[in-house]
VOBA-1610 file (N, C-alpha, C; in pm, whole numbers, padded with zeros to 5 digits, always signed):
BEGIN
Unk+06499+04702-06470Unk+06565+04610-06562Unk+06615+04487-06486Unk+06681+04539-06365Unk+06732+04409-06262Unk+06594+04328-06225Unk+06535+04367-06229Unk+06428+04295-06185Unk+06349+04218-06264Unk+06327+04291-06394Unk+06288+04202-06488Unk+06374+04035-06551Unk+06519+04072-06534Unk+06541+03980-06550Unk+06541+03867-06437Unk+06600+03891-06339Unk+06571+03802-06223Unk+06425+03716-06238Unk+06348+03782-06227Unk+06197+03724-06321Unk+06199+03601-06441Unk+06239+03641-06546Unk+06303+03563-06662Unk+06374+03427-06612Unk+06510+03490-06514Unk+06608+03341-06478Unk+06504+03275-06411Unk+06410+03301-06309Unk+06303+03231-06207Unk+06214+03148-06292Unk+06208+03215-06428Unk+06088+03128-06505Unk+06137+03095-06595Unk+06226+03083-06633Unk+06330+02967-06702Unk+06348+02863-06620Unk+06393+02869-06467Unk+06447+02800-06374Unk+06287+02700-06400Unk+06217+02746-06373Unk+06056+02642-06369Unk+06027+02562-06490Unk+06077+02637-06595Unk+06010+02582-06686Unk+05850+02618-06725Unk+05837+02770-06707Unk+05716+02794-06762Unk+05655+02794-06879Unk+05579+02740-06880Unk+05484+02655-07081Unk+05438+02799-07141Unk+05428+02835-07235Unk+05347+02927-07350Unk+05202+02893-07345Unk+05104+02958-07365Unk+04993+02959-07410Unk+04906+03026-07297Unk+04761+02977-07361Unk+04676+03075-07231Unk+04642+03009-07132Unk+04660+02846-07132Unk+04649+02824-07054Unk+04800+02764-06945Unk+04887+02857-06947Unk+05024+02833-06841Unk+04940+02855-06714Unk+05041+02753-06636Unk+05031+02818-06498Unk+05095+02987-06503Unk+05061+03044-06399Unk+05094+03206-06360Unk+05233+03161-06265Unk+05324+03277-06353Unk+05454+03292-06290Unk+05446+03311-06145Unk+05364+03376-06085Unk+05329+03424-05980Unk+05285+03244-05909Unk+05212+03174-05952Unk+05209+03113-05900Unk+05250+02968-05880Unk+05355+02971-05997Unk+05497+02880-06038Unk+05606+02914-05923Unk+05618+03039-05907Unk+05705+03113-05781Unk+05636+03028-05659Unk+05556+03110-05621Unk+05490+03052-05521Unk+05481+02882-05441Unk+05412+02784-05573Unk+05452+02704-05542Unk+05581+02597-05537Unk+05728+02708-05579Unk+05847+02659-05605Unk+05929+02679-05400Unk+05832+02799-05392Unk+05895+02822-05251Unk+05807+02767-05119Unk+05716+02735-05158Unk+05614+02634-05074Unk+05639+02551-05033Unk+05622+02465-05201Unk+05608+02304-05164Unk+05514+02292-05294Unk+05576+02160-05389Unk+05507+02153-05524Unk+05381+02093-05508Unk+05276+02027-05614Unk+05200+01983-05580Unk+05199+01800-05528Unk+05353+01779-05609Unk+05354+01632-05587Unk+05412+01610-05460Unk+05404+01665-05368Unk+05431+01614-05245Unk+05594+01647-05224Unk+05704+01742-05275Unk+05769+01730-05254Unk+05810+01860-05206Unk+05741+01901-05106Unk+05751+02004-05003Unk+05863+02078-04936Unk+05814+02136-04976Unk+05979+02267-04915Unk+05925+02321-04819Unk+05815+02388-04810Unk+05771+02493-04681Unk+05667+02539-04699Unk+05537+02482-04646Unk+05425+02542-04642Unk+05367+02659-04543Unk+05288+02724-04597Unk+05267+02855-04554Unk+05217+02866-04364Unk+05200+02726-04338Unk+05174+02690-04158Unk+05277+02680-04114Unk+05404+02600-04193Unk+05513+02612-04158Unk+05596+02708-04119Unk+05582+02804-04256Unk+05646+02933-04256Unk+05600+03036-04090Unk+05470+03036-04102Unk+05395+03130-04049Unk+05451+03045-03863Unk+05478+02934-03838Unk+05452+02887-03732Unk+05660+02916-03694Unk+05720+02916-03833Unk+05864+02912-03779Unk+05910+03044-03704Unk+05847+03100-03807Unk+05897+03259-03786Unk+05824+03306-03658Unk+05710+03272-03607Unk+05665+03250-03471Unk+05733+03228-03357Unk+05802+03098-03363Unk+05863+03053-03292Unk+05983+03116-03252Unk+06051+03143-03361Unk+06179+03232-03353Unk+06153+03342-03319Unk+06046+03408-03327Unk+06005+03557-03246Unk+05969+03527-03109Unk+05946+03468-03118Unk+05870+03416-02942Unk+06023+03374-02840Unk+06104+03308-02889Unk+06257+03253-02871Unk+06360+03391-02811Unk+06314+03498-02948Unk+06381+03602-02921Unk+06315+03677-02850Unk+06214+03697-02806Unk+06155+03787-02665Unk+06191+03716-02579Unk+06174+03619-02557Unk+06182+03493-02446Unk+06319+03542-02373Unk+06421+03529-02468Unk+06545+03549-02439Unk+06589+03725-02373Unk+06524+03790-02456Unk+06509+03939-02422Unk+06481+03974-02273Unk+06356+03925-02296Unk+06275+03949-02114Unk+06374+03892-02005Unk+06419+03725-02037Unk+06489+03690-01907Unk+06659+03784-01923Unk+06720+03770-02000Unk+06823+03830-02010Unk+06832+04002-01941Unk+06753+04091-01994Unk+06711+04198-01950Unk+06635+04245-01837Unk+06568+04185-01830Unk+06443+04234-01724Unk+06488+04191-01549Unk+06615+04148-01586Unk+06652+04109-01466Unk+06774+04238-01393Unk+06822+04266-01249Unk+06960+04309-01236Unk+07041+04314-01309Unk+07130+04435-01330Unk+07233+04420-01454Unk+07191+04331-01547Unk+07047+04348-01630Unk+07005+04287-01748Unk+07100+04427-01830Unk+07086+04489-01819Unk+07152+04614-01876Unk+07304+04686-01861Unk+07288+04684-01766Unk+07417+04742-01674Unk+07527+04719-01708Unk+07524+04562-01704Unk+07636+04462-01707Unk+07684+04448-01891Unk+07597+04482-01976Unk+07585+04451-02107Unk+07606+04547-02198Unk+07744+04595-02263Unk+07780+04662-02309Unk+07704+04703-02385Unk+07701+04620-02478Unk+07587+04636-02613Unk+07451+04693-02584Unk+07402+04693-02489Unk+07274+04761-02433Unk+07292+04845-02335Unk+07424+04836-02242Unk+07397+04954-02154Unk+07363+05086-02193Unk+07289+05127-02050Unk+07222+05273-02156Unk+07329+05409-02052Unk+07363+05414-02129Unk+07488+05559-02103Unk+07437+05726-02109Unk+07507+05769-02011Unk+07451+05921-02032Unk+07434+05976-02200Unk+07320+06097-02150Unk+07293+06091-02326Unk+07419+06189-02435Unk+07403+06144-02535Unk+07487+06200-02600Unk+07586+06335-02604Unk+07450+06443-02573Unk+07528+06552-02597Unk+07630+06548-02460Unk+07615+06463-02367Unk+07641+06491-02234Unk+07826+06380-02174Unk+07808+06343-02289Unk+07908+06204-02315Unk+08072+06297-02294Unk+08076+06417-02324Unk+08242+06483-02322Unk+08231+06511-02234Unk+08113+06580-02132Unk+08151+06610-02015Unk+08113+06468-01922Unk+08087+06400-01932Unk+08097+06239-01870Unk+08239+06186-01838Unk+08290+06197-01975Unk+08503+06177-01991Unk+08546+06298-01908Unk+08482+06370-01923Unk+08574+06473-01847Unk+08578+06417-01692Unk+08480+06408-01635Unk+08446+06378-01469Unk+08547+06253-01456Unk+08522+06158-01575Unk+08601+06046-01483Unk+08724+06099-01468Unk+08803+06172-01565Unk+08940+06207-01548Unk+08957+06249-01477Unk+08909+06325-01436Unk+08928+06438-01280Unk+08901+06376-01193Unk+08853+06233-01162Unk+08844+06176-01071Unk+08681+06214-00991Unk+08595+06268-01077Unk+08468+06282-01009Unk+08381+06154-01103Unk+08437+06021-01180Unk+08326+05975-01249Unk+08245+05842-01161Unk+08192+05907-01042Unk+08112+05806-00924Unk+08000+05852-00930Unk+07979+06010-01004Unk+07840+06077-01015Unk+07802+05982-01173Unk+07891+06033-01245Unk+07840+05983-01395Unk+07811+05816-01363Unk+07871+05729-01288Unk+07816+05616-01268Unk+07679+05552-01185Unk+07659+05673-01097Unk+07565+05635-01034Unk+07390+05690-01090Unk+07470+05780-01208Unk+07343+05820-01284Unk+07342+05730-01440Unk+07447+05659-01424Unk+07403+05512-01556Unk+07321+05449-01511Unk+07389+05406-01357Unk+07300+05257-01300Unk+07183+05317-01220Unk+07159+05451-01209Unk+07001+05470-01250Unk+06885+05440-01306Unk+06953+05510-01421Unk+06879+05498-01565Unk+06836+05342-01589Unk+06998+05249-01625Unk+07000+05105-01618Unk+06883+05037-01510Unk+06860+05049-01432Unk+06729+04978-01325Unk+06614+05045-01356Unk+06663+05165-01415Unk+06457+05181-01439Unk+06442+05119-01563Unk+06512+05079-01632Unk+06476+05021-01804Unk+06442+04865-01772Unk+06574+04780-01677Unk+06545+04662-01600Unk+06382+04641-01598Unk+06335+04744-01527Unk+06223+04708-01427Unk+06086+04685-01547Unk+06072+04822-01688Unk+06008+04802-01749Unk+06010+04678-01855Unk+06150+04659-01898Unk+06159+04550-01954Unk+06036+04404-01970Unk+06007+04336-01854Unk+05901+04258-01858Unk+05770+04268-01906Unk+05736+04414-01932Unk+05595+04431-01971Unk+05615+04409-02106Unk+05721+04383-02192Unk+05699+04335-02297Unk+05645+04246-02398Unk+05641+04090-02280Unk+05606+03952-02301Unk+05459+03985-02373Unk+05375+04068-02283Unk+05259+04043-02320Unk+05231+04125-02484Unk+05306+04232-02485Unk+05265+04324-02613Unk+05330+04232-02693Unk+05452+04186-02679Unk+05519+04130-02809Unk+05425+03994-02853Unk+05359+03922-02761Unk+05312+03783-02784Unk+05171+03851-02844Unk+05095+03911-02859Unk+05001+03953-02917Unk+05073+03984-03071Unk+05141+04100-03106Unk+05196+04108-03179Unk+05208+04002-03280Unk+05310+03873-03248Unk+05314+03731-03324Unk+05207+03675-03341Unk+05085+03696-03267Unk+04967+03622-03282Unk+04899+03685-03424Unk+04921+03826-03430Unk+04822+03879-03506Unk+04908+03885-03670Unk+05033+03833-03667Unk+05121+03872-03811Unk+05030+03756-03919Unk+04974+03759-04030Unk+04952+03724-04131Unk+05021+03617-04184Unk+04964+03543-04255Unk+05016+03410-04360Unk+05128+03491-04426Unk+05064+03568-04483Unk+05148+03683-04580Unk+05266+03711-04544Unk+05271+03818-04443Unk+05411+03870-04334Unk+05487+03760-04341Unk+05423+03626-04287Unk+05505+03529-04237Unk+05634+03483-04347Unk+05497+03466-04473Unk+05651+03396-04565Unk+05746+03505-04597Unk+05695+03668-04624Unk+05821+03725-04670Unk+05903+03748-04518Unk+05901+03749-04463Unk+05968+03740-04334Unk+06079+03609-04310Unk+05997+03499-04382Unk+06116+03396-04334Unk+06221+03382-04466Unk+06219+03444-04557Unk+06251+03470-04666Unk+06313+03598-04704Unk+06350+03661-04570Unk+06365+03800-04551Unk+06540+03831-04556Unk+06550+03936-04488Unk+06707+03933-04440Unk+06739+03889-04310Unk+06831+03907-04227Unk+06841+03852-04138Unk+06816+03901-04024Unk+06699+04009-04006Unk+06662+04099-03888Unk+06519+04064-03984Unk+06470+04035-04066Unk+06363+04101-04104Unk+06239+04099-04015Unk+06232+03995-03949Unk+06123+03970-03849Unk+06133+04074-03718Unk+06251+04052-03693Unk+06261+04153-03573Unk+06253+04281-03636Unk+06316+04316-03742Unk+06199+04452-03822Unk+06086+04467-03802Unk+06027+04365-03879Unk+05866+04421-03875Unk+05798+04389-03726Unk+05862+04341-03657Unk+05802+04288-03513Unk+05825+04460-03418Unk+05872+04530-03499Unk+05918+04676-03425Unk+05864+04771-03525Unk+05843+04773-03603Unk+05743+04848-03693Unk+05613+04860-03627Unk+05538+04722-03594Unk+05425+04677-03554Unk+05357+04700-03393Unk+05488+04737-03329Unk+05444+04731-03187Unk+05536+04831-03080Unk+05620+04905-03196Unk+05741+04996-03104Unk+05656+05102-03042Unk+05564+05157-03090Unk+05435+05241-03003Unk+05414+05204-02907Unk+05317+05088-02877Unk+05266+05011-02773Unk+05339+04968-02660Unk+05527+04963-02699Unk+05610+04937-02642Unk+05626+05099-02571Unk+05670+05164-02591Unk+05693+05290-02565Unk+05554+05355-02440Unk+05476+05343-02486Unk+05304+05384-02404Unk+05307+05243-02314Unk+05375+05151-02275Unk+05377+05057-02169Unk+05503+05066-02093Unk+05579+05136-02183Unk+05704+05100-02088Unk+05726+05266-02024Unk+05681+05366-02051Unk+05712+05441-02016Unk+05651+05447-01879Unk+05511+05477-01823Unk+05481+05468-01679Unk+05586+05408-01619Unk+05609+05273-01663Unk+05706+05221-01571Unk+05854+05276-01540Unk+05879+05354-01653Unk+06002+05404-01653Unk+06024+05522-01518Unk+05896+05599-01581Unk+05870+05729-01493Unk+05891+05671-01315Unk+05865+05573-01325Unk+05755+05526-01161Unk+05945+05506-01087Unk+05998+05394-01204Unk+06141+05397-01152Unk+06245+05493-01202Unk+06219+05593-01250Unk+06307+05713-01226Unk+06291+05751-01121Unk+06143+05760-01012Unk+06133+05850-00918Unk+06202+05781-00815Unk+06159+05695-00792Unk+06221+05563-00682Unk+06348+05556-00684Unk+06466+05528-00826Unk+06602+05525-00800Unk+06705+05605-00809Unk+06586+05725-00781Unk+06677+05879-00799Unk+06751+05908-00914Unk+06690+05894-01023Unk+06776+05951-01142Unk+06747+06105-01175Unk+06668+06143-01177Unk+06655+06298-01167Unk+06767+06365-01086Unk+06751+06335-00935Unk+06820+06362-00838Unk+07038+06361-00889Unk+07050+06206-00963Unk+07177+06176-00987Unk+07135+06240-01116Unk+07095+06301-01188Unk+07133+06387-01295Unk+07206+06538-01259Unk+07092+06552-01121Unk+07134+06714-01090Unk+07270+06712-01007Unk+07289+06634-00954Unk+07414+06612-00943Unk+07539+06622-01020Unk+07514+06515-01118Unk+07614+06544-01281Unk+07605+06656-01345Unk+07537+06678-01346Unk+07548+06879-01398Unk+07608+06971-01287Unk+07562+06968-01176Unk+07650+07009-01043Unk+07753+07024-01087Unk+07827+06873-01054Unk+07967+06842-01031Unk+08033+06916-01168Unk+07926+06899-01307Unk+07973+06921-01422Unk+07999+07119-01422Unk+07997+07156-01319Unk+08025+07293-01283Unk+07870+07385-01367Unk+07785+07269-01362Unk+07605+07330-01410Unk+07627+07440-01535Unk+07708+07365-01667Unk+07720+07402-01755Unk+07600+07344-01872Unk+07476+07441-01867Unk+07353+07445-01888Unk+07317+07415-02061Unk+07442+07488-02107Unk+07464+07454-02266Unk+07481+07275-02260Unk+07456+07168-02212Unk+07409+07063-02205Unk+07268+06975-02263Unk+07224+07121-02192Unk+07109+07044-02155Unk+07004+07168-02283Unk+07047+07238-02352Unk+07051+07294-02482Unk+07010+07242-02636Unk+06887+07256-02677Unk+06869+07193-02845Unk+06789+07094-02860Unk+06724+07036-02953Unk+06669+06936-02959Unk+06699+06813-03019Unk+06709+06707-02993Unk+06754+06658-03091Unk+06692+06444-03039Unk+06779+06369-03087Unk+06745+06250-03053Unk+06761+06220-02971Unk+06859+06276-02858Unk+06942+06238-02765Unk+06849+06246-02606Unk+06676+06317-02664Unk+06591+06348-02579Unk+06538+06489-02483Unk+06620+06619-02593Unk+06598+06695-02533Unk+06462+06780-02637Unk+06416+06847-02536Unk+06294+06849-02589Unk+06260+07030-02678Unk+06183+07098-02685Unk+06232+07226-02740Unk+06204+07311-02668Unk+06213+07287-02521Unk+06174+07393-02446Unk+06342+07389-02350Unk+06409+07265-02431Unk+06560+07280-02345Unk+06592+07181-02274Unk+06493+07130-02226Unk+06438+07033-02074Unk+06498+06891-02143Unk+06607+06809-02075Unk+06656+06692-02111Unk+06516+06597-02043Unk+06421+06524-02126Unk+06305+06430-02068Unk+06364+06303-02038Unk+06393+06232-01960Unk+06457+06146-01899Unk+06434+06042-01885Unk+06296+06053-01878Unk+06237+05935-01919Unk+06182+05912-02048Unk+06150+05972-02108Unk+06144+05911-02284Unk+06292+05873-02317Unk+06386+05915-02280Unk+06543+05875-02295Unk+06544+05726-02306Unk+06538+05714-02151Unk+06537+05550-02087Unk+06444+05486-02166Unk+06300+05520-02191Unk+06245+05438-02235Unk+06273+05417-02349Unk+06294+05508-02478Unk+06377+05434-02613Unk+06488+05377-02604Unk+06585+05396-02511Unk+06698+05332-02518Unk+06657+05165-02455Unk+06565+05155-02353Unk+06533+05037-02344Unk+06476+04944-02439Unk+06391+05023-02530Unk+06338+04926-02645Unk+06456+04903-02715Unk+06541+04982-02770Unk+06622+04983-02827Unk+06756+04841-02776Unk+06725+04836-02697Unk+06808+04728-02618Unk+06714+04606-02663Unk+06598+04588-02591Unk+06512+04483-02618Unk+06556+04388-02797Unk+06541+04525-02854Unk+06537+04414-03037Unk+06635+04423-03064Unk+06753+04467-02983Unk+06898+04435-02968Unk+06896+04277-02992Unk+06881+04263-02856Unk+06869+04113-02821Unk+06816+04019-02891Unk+06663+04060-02939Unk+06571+03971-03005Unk+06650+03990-03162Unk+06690+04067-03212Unk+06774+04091-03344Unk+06862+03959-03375Unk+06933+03943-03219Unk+07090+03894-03228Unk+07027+03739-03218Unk+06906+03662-03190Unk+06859+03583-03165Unk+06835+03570-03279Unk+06707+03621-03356Unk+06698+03583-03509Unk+06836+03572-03603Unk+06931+03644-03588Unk+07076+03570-03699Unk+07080+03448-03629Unk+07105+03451-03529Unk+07127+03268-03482Unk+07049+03186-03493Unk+06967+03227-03548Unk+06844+03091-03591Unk+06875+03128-03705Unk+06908+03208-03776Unk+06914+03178-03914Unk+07022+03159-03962Unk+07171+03112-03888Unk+07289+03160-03919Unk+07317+02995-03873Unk+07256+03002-03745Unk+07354+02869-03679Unk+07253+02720-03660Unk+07267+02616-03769Unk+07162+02473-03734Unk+07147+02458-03584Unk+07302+02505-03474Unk+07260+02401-03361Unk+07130+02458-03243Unk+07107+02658-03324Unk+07020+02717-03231Unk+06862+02703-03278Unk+06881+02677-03371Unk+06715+02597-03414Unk+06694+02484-03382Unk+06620+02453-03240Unk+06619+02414-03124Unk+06439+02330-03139Unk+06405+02298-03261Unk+06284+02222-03304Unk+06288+02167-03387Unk+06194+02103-03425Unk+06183+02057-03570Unk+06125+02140-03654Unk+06012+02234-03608Unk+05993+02280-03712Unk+06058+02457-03723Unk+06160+02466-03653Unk+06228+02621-03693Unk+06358+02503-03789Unk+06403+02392-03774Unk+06510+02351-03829Unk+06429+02324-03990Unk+06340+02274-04000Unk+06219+02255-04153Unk+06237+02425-04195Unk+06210+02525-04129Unk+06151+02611-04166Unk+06279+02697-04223Unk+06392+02662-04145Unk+06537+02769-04176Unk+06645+02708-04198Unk+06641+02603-04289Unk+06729+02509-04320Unk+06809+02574-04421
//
């Protein structure tokens, strides 16, 4: 019913004619959010398709250098990647007691192996934008205010995951996070009900906390953090639409 009318106000709003030969609501809409035929252009579909481009490309851009660097993570609340969940009370516990140098040195573990994969992103994500549709493009710029970075993670969070993981693995082995895990369970008096159940937090059903599928979702998960917080600011703030045509396109 909501919908039908919304429909109605849209084609009232136009002024759609009776008979058989009307233009199609569908394409009264269409060319109301375009650009009419007399030249008095709102946003054509190169436009659309090239803004929302840009602003995806802006927000990896920003992702990769921000992240992919030293304490791209570490340092960054909002993305640091923290022991995993079930493991978080006995984490508080250590610092209190004055043992939390283990629980830190198995963050900034984790944190440098996500660092390191981080960069292989540029290339999956820029394929990605290449291949999104006329289509995608306009409901995307017309979307909510993640919507791009939605579907930009719909489209490629696989590919992200199967690239970033080798790398993850390669720097788990190198910055001793295995090693600073067995430690934190150590110190944690190797209370095994931890590492117990399955769930999101990366444990698997044989018990076994996987450590690196951990890191590696929590790193994507960081990535469209970033690229997320980039798209509201192009769509939120004139002075970060930083062209002419993302300022045409998200006015």
């Amino acid at each position: 019913m909501r919908r039908h009318l919304c429909l109605f106000a849209i084609a009232a709003a136009l002024g759609i004619a009776s008979g058989a030969h009307a233009q199609s609501l569908e394409d009264q809409i269409k060319e109301r959010l375009l650009g009419s035929r007399n030249g008095d252009a709102s946003l054509s579909e190169r436009d659309a398709a090239g803004g929302i481009r840009e602003a995806l490309a802006q927000g990896v851009d920003r992702a990769v250098r921000q992240l992919g660097t030293q304490d791209g993570f570490f340092r960054d609340q909002a993305v640091k990647i923290l022991v995993p969940g079930k493991m978080r009370k006995a984490a508080d516990t250590l610092r209190k007691v004055g043992a939390g140098k283990h629980v830190d040195a198995f963050e900034l573990s984790m944190n440098r192996a996500a660092e390191q994969a981080v960069p292989a992103a540029a290339g999956i994500l820029s394929d990605a934008v290449r291949q999104m549709t006329l289509r995608d493009a306009i409901g995307l710029v017309r979307g909510g205010e993640t919507s791009a970075t939605d579907f930009f993670r719909r489209t490629s969070e696989q590919k992200l995951f199967d690239a970033f993981r080798p790398i993850v693995a390669k720097q788990t082995q190198a910055t001793g996070v295995t090693r600073k895990y067995k430690d934190f369970t150590k110190k944690n008096g190797g209370t095994m009900a931890l590492l117990l159940g399955g769930d999101a937090d990366g444990a698997n059903t044989a018990g076994n906390l996987d450590l690196d599928d951990y890191v590696t979702r929590e790193a994507i998960d960081g990535l469209f953090h970033v690229i997320a917080e980039q798209e509201r600011r192009i769509r939120q703030d004139p002075a970060a639409r930083t062209s002419e045509l993302l300022r045409r396109v998200f006015r």
